[in-house]
C-alpha positions as a Markdown table, in Angstrom:
| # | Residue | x | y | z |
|---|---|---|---|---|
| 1 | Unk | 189.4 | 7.9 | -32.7 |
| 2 | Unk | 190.2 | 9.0 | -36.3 |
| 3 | Unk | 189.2 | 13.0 | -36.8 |
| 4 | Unk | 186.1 | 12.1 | -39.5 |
| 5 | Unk | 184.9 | 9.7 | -36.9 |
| 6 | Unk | 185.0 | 12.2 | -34.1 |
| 7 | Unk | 183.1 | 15.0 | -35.3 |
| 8 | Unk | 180.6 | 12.9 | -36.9 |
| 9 | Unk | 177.3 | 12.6 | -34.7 |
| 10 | Unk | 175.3 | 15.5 | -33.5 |
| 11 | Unk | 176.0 | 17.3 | -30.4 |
| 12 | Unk | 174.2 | 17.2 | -27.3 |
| 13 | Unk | 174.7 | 20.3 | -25.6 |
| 14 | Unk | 175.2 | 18.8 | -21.8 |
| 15 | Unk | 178.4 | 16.8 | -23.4 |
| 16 | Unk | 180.3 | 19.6 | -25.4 |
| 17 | Unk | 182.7 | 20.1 | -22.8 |
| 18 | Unk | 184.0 | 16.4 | -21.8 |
| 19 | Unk | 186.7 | 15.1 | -23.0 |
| 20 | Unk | 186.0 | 13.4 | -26.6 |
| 21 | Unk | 182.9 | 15.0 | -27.2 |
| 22 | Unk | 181.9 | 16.2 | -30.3 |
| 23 | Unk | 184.0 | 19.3 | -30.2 |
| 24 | Unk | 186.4 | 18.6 | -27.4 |
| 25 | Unk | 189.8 | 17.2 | -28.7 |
| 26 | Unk | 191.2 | 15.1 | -26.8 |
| 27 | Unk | 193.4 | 17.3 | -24.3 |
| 28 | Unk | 196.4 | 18.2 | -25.6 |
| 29 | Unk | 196.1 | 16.6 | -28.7 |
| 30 | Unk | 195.1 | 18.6 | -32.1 |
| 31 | Unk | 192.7 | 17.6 | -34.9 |
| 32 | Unk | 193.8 | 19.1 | -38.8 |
| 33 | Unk | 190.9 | 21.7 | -39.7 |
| 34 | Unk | 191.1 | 20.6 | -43.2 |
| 35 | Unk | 189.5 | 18.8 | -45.0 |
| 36 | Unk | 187.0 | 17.5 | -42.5 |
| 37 | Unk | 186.2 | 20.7 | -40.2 |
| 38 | Unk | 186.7 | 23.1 | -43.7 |
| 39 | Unk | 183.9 | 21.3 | -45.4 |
| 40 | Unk | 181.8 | 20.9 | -41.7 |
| 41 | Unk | 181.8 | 24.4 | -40.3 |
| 42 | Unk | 182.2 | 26.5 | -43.5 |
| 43 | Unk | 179.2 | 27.8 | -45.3 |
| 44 | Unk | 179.8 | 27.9 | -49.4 |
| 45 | Unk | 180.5 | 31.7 | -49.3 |
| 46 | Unk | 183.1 | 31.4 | -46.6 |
| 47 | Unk | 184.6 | 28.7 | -48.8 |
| 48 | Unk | 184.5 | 30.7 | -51.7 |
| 49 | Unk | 186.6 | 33.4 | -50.3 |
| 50 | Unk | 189.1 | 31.2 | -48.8 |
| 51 | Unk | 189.9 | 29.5 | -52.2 |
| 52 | Unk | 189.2 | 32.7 | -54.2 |
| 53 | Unk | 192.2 | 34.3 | -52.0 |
| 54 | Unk | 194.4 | 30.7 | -52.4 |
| 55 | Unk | 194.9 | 30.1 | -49.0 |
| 56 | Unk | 195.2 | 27.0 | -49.0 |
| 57 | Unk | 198.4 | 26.3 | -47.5 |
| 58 | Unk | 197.2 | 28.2 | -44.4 |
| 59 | Unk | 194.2 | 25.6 | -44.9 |
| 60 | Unk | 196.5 | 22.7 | -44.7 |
| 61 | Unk | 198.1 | 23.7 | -42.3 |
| 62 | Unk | 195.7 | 24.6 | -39.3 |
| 63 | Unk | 195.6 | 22.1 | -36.3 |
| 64 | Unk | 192.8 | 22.7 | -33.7 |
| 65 | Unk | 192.8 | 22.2 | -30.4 |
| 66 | Unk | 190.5 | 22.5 | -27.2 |
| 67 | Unk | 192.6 | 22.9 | -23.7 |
| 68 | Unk | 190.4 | 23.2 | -20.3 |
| 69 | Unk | 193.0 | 23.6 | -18.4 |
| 70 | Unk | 193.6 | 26.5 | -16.4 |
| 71 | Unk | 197.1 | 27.0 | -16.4 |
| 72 | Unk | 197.6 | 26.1 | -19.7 |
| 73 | Unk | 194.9 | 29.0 | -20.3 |
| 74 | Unk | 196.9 | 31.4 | -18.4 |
| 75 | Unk | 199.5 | 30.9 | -20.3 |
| 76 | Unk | 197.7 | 31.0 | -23.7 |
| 77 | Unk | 195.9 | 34.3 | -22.5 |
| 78 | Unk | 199.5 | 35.8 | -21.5 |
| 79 | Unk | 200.5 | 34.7 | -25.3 |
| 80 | Unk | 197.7 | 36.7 | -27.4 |
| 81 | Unk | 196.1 | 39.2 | -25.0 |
| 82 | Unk | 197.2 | 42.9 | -25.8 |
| 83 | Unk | 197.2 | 44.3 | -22.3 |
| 84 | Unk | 195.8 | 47.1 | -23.5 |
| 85 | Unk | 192.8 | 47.4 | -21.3 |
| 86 | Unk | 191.3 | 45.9 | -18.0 |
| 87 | Unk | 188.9 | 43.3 | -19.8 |
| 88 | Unk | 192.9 | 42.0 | -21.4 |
| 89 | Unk | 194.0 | 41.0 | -18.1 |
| 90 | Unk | 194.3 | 37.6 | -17.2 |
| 91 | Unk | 193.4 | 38.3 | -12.7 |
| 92 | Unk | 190.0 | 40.4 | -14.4 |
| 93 | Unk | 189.4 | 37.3 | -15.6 |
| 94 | Unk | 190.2 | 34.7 | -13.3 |
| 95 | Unk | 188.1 | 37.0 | -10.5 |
| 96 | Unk | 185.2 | 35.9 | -12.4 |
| 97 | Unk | 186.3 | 32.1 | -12.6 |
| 98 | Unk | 186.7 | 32.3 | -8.8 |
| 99 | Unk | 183.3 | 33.2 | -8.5 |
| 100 | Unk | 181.3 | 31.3 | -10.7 |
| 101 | Unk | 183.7 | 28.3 | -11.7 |
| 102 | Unk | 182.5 | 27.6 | -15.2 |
| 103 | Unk | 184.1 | 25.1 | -17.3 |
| 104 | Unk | 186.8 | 27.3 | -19.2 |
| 105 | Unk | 187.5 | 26.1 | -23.1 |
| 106 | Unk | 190.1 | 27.5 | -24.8 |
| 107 | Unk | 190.0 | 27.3 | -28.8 |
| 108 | Unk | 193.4 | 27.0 | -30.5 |
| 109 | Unk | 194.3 | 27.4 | -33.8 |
| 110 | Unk | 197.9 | 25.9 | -34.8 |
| 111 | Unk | 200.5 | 24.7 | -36.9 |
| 112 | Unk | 203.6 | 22.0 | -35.8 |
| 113 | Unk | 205.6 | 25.4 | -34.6 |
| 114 | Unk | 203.2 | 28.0 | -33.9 |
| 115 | Unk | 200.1 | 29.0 | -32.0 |
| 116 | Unk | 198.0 | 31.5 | -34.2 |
| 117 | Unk | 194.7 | 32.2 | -32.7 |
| 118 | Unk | 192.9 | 31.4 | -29.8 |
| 119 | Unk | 189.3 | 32.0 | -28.9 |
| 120 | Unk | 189.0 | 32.2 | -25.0 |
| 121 | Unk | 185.6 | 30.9 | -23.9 |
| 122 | Unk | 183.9 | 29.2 | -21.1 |
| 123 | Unk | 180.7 | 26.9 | -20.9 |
| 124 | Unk | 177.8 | 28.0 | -18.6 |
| 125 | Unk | 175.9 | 24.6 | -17.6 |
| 126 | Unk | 173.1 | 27.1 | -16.0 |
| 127 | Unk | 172.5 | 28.4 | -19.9 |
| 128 | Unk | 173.8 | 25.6 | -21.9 |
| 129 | Unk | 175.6 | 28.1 | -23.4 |
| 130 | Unk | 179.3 | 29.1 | -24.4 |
| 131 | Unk | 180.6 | 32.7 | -23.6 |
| 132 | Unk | 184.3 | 34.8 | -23.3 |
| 133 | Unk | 186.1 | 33.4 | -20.5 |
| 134 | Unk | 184.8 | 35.4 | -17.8 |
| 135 | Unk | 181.1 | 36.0 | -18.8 |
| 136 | Unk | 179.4 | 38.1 | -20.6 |
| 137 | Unk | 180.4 | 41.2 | -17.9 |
| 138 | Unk | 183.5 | 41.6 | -20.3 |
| 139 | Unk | 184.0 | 44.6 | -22.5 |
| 140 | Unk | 185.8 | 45.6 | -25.9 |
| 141 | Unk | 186.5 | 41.8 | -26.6 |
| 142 | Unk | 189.1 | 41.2 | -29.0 |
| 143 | Unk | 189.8 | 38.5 | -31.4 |
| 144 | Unk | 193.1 | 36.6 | -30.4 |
| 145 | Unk | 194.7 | 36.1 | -34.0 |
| 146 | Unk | 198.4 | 36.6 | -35.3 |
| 147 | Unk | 196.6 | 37.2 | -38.6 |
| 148 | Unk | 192.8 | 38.2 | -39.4 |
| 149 | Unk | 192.1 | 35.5 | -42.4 |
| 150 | Unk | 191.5 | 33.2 | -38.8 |
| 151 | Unk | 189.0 | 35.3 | -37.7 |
| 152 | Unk | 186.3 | 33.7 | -40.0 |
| 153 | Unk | 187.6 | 30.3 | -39.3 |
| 154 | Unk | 187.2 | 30.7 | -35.3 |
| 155 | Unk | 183.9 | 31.6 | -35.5 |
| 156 | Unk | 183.0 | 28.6 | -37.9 |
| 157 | Unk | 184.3 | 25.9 | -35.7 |
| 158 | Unk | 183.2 | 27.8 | -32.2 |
| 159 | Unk | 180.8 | 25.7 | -29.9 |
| 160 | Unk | 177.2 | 26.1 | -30.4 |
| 161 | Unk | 175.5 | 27.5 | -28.6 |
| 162 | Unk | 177.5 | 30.7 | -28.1 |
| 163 | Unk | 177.4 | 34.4 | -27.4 |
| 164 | Unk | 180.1 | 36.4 | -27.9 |
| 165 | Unk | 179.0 | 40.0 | -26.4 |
| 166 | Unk | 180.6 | 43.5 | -26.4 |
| 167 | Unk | 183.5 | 42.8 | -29.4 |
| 168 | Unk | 185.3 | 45.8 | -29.7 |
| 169 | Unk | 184.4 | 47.4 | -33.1 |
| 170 | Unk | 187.7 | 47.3 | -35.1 |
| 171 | Unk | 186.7 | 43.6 | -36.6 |
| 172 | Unk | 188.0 | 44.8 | -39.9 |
| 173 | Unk | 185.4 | 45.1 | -42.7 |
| 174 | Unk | 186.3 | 42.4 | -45.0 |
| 175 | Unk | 185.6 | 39.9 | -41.8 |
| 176 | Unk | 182.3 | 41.4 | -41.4 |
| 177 | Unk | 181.1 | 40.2 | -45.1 |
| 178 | Unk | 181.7 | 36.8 | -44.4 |
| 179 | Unk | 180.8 | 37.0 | -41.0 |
| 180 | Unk | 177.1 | 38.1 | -39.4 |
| 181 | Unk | 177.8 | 40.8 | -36.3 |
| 182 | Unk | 175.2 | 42.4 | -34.9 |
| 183 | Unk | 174.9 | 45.3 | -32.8 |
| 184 | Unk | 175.5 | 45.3 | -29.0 |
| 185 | Unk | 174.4 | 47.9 | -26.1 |
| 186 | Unk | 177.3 | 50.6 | -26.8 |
| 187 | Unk | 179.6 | 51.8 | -23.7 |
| 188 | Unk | 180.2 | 55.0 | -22.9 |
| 189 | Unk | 183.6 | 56.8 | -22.4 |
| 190 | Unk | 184.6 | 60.7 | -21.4 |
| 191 | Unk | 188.1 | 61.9 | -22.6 |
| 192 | Unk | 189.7 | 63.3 | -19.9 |
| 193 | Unk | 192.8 | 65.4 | -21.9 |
| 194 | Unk | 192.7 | 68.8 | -21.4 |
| 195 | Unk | 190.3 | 68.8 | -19.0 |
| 196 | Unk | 191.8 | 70.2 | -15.3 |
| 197 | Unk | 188.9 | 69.4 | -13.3 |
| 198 | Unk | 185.0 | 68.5 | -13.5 |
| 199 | Unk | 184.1 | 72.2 | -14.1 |
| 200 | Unk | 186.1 | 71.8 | -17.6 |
| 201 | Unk | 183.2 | 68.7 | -17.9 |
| 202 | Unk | 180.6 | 70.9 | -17.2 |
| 203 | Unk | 181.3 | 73.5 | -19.5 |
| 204 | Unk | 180.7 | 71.6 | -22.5 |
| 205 | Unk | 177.2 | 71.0 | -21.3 |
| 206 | Unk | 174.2 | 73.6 | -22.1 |
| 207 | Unk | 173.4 | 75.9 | -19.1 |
| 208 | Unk | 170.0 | 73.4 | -18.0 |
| 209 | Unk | 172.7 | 70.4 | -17.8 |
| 210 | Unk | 175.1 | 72.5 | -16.2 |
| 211 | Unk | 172.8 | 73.8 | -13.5 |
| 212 | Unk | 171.6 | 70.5 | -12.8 |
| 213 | Unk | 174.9 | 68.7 | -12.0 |
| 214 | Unk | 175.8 | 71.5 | -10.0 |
| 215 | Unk | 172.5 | 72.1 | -7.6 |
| 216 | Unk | 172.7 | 68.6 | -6.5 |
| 217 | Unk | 176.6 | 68.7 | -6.1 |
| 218 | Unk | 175.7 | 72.1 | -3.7 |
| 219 | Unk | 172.9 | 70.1 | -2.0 |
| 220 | Unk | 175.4 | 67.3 | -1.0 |
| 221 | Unk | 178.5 | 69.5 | -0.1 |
| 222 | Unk | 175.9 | 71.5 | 1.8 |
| 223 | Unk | 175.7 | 68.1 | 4.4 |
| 224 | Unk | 179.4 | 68.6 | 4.9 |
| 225 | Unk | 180.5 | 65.0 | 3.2 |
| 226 | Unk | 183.2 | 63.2 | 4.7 |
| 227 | Unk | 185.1 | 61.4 | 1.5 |
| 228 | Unk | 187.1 | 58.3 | 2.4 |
| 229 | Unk | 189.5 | 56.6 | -0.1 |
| 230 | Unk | 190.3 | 53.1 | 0.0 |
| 231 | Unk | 188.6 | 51.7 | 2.8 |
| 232 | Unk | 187.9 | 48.0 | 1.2 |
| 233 | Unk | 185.4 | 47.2 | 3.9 |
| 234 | Unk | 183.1 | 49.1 | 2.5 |
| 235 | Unk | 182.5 | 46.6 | -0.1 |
| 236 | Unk | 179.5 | 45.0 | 2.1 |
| 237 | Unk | 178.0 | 48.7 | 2.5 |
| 238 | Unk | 178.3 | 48.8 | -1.2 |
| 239 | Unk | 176.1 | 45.8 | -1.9 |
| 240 | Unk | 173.6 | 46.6 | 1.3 |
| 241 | Unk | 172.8 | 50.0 | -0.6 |
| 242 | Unk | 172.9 | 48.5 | -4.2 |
| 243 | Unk | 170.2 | 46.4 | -3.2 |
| 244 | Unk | 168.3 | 49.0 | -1.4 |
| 245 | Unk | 168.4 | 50.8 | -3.9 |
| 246 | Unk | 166.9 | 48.1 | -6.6 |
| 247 | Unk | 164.0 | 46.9 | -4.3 |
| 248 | Unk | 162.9 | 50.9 | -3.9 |
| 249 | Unk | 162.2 | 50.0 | -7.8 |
| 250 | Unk | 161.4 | 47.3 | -7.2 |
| 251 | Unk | 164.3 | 45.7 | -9.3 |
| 252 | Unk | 166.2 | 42.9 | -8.9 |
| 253 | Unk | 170.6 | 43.1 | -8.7 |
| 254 | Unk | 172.8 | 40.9 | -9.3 |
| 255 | Unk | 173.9 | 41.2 | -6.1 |
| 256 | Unk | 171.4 | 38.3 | -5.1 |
| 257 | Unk | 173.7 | 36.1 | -6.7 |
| 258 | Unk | 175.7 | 34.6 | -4.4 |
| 259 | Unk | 178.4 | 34.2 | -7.0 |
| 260 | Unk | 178.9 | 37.8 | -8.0 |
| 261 | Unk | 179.7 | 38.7 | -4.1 |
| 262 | Unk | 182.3 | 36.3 | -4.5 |
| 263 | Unk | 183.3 | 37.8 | -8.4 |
| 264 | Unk | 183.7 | 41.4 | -7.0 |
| 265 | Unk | 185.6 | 40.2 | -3.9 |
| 266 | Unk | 188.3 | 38.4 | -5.8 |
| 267 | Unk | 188.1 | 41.8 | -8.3 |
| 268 | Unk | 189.3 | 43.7 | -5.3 |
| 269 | Unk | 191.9 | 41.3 | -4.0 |
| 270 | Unk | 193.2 | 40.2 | -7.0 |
| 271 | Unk | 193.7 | 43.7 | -8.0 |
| 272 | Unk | 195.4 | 44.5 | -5.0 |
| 273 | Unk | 198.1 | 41.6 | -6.0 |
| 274 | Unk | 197.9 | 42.4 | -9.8 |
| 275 | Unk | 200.6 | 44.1 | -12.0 |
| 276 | Unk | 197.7 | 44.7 | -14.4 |
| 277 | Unk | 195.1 | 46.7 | -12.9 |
| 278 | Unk | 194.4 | 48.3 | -9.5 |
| 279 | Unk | 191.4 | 48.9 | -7.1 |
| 280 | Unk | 190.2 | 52.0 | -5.8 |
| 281 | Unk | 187.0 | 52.5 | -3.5 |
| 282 | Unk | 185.5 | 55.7 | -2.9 |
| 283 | Unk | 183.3 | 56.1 | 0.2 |
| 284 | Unk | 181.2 | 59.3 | 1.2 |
| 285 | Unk | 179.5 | 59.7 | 4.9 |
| 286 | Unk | 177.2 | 62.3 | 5.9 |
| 287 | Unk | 176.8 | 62.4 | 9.3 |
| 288 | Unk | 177.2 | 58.5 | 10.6 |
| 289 | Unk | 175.7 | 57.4 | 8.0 |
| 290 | Unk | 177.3 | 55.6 | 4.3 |
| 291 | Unk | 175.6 | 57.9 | 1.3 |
| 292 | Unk | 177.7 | 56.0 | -1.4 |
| 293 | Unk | 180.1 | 53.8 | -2.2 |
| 294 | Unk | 181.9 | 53.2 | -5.3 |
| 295 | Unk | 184.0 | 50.4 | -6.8 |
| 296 | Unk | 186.8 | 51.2 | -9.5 |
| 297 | Unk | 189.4 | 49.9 | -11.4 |
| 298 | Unk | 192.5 | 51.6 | -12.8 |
| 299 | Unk | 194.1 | 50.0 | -16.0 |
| 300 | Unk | 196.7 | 52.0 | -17.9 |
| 301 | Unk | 195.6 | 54.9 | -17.8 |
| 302 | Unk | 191.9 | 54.4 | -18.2 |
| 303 | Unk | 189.7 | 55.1 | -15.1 |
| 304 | Unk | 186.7 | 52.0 | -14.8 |
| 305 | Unk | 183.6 | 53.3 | -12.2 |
| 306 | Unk | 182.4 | 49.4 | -12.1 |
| 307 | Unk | 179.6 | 49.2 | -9.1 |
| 308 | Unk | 178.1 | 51.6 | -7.4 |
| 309 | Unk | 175.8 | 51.6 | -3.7 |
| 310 | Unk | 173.8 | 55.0 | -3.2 |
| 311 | Unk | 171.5 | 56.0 | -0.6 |
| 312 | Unk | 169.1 | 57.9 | -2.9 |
| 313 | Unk | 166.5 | 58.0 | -0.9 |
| 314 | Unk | 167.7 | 60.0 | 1.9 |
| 315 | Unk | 170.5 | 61.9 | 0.1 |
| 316 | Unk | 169.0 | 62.8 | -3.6 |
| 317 | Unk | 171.4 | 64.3 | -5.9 |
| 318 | Unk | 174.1 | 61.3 | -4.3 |
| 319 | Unk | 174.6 | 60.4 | -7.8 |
| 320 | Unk | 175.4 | 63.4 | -9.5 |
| 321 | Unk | 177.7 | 64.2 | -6.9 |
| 322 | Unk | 179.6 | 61.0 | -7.4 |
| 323 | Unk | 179.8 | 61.3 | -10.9 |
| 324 | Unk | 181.7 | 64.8 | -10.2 |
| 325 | Unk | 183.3 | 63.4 | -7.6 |
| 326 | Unk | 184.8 | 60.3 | -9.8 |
| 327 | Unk | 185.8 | 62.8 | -12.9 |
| 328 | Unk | 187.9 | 65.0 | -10.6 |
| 329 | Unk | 189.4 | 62.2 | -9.0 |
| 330 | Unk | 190.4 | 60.7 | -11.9 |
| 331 | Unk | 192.4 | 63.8 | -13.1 |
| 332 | Unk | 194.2 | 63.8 | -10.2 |
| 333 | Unk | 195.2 | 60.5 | -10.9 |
| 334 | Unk | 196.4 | 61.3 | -14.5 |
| 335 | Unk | 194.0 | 58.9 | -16.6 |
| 336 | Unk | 193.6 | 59.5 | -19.7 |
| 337 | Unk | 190.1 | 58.4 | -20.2 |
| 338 | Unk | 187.1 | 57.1 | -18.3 |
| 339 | Unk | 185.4 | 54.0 | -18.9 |
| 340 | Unk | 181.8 | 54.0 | -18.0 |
| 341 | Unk | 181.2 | 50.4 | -19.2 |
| 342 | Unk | 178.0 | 49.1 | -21.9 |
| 343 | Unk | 174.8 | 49.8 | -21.6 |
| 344 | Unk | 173.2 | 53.1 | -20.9 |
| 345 | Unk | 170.0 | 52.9 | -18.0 |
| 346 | Unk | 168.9 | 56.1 | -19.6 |
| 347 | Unk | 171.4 | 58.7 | -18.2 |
| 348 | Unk | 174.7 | 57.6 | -19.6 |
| 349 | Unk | 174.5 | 58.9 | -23.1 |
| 350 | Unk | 173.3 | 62.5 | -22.1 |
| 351 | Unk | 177.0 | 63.2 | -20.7 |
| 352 | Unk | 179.6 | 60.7 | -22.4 |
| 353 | Unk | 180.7 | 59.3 | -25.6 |
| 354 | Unk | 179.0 | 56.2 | -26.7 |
| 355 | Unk | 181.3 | 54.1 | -28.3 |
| 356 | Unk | 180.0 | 50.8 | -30.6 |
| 357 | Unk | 180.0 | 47.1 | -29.9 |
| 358 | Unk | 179.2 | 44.4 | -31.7 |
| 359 | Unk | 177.9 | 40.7 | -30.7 |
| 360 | Unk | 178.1 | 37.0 | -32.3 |
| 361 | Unk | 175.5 | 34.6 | -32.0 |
| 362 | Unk | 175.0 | 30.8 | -32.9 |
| 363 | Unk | 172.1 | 29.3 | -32.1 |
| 364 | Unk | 173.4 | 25.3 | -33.3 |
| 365 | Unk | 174.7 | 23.5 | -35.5 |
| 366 | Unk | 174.3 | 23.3 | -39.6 |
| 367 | Unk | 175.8 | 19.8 | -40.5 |
């Protein structure tokens, strides 16, 4: 099938990921972006820019390709990703494939010699929808180009439709004129330099705040909490008293999906085998009974608190006293930083550093 021919007839959403389909190269084999794709996918303003800046040789040169496979997306992830951060590891990842086993689809950008960008997504059938590989649980996503001019041209040949959540906010200005970001739910982050303990924390904090954290972290320590480190049973705890806790709202968690269990399990045992990141679970009893669990991740120096189980209800102030609890052990394990992930539920921007995020959207096609 020539390239014109191929990416000729509008797409039906249930199809885009098969083999032949309408954006789906055959595996392994690449499509030229230009002229077909260039005249396609980009608007006239994107096309103006391209040719104003005479890159066309990097026009001419772009192959595309689509690869579904997932060791072949391993080793295109290994390629681009910056291991900077736990969302850049590949076993972060691949936890959530093992749980929800979505079709991945991995968008290349290349010449004869040379892979040059790759936009690492998967299809939800559920949604009819494309996301990052690993859903849209993933953080400070980053585009995966040797050079930024591809940024625009990703985006213009991505699936549709997509949602590319949580982009870390660096996208360099001159992309952001040509391409429409939006605004995402900002995460939040505490710098842990020069702090020695959760004291230091506090002290930054007006003396209302200050009091506040520190009566409930009394009230607790005044049950005599036994603090255990490590003990990855407790996973099943934490879910019993995450959902516990949402149906005293009467709140759903995404713990009723069958398929997060299953995410979250292969986060803690793929992190135990990982060179990447590690696991951590904290576990506090008072008396026989669990008060709270919590899940974290440690990733160069950068301290994630990812899911949480409290028992609010009997032991009020449980939260607080995690929260302390977290900060101080974090210093003692020399990170750097805490991560306390997107989204605020009304308590998170009172004590950390919201950082910005930005999102992507494509609703269909313009042909």
């Amino acid at each position: 099938m020539s390239p014109n021919k191929q990416f000729s007839a509008k797409p039906r959403v249930q199809n885009l990921v098969k083999p032949g389909s309408f954006f789906m190269p055959f595996e392994s084999q690449s499509v030229l972006f230009y002229p077909d794709l260039y005249h396609k996918f980009l608007n006239k303003e994107q096309r103006v820019y391209y040719q104003a800046k005479d890159h066309n040789l990097l026009l001419k040169n772009l192959q595309v390709l689509v690869t579904t496979d997932l060791e072949e997306c391993r080793r295109l992830w290994q390629e681009f990703s910056p291991q900077q951060g736990l969302f850049d590891t590949w076993e972060f990842r691949l936890a959530f494939y093992q749980g929800y086993h979505h079709q991945p689809y991995f968008l290349v950008f290349k010449t004869a010699t040379e892979n040059l960008a790759l936009l690492p997504l998967w299809y939800e059938a559920d949604k009819q929808k494309y996301f990052w590989f690993g859903s849209w649980w993933q953080e400070e996503n980053k585009f995966f180009v040797k050079d930024d001019l591809l940024i625009p041209l990703l985006l213009a040949v991505c699936p549709r439709p997509v949602l590319l959540n949580a982009i870390s906010d660096d996208v360099p200005a001159w992309v952001r004129r040509v391409i429409k970001f939006t605004a995402d739910d900002p995460k939040y982050i505490l710098d842990l330099v020069g702090l020695t303990d959760a004291d230091d924390f506090l002290a930054t904090f007006n003396k209302k705040r200050r009091y506040n954290f520190r009566r409930d972290r009394r009230i607790i320590i005044s049950q005599r909490p036994q603090v255990i480190f490590d003990r990855l049973t407790d996973f099943k705890q934490l879910i019993s008293l995450s959902k516990a806790r949402f149906q005293q709202k009467g709140e759903e968690t995404d713990w009723e999906d069958p398929r997060r269990v299953k995410t979250f399990a292969a986060v803690i045992r793929l992190g135990r085998q990982a060179q990447g990141f590690d696991i951590r679970m904290i576990t506090v009893k008072i008396g026989a009974k669990v008060a709270a669990v919590d899940l974290i991740a440690l990733c160069h120096g950068c301290y994630y608190p990812m899911k949480c189980g409290y028992n609010v209800k009997e032991f009020p102030g449980i939260g607080n006293y995690m929260n302390l609890l977290e900060i101080n052990d974090a210093i003692s394990l020399g990170a750097k930083k805490m991560d306390f992930l997107e989204i605020g539920y009304g308590w998170k921007d009172r004590w950390f550093t919201a950082v910005p995020l930005l999102k992507f959207a494509r609703r269909r096609y313009h042909l």
